[in-house]
C-alpha positions, 0 to 999 in steps of 0.5 A, a space after each residue: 838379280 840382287 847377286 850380279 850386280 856386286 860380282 860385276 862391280 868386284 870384277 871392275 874395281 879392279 885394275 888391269 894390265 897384260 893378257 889374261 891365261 886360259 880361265 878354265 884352268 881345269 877345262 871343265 868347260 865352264 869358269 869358276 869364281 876362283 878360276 876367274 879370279 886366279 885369271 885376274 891375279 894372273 893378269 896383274 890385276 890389283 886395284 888401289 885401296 881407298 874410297 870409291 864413286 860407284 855411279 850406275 845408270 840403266 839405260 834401257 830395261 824390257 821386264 814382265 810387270 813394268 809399266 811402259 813409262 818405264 821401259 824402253 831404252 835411254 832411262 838415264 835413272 842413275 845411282 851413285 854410292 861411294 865404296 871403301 876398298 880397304 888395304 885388307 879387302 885388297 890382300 884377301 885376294 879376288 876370289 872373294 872380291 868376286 864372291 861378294 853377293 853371289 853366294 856361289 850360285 854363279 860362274 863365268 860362260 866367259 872371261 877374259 882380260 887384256 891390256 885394261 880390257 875385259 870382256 865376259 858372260 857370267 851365268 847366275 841361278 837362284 832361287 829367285 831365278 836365272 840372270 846372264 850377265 854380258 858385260 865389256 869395259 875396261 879397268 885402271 888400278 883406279 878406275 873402271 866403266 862398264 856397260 852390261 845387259 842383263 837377261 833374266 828368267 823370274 819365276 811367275 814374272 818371266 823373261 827381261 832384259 836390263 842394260 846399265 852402265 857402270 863407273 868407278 874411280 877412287 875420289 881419295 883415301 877411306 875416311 875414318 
């Protein structure tokens, strides 16, 4: 699982405004990183440069092998990191914003974007096993808040479900 969740973060540092064309621009019927991401420049999607609190909460979690104590909905286990988006990262597009920690293993079921709002259902397989990550939120040039479940298939654990919380906003300019 350790790939979906830098996806959906490069997916909500970005801002949003306006509709979002067909995603599966080749109809294959499903949504590639660079389908997605050519969705999102459509879209006028372009974050401000600059640092960034990121503050995940996990809400709620069902895992094969997890203590009861820490299963159940209303964890409130949360994690803050500051993140800086360089003027660089920017320009190199958002294909490879979204690529970041996914290796390719992972494409988009759905994606759409609308006015700040996003919605989608990405579908990642490695060999730690599959993850489907539903996800709405919404998205500002310098902020974003998400709330996703995550349900995953671990070989020799079996099936779970997470749902967190995501938020971003830009705290100031990169430092150093």
């Amino acid at each position: 699982m350790k790939y979906a969740f830098p996806t959906i973060l490069a997916a909500f540092a970005l801002g949003a405004c306006g509709g979002s064309p067909e995603p599966d621009a080749d109809g294959d019927g499903s949504i590639s990183m660079a389908e997605a991401a050519d969705a999102a420049a459509a879209s006028g999607l372009k974050p401000e440069p600059g640092l960034y609190r990121v503050t995940s909460q996990l809400k709620g979690m069902n895992m094969p092998g997890v203590p009861a104590e820490m299963s159940g909905e209303g964890l409130g286990f949360t994690n803050t990191m500051e993140h800086c988006l360089t003027p660089d990262e920017v320009e190199k597009g958002f294909e490879e914003m979204m690529k970041e920690g996914q290796d390719g293993t992972c494409t988009y079921e759905k994606f759409e974007i609308d006015g700040g709002s996003m919605e989608g259902v990405m579908n990642c397989e490695g060999s730690d096993g599959q993850v489907r990550v539903e996800f709405t939120g919404t998205a500002t040039p310098t902020s974003s808040e998400m709330d996703a479940t995550v349900a995953s298939n671990i070989p020799g654990l079996g099936e779970g479900t997470m749902s967190v919380n995501v938020k971003q906003e830009r705290i100031g300019d990169c430092k150093g």
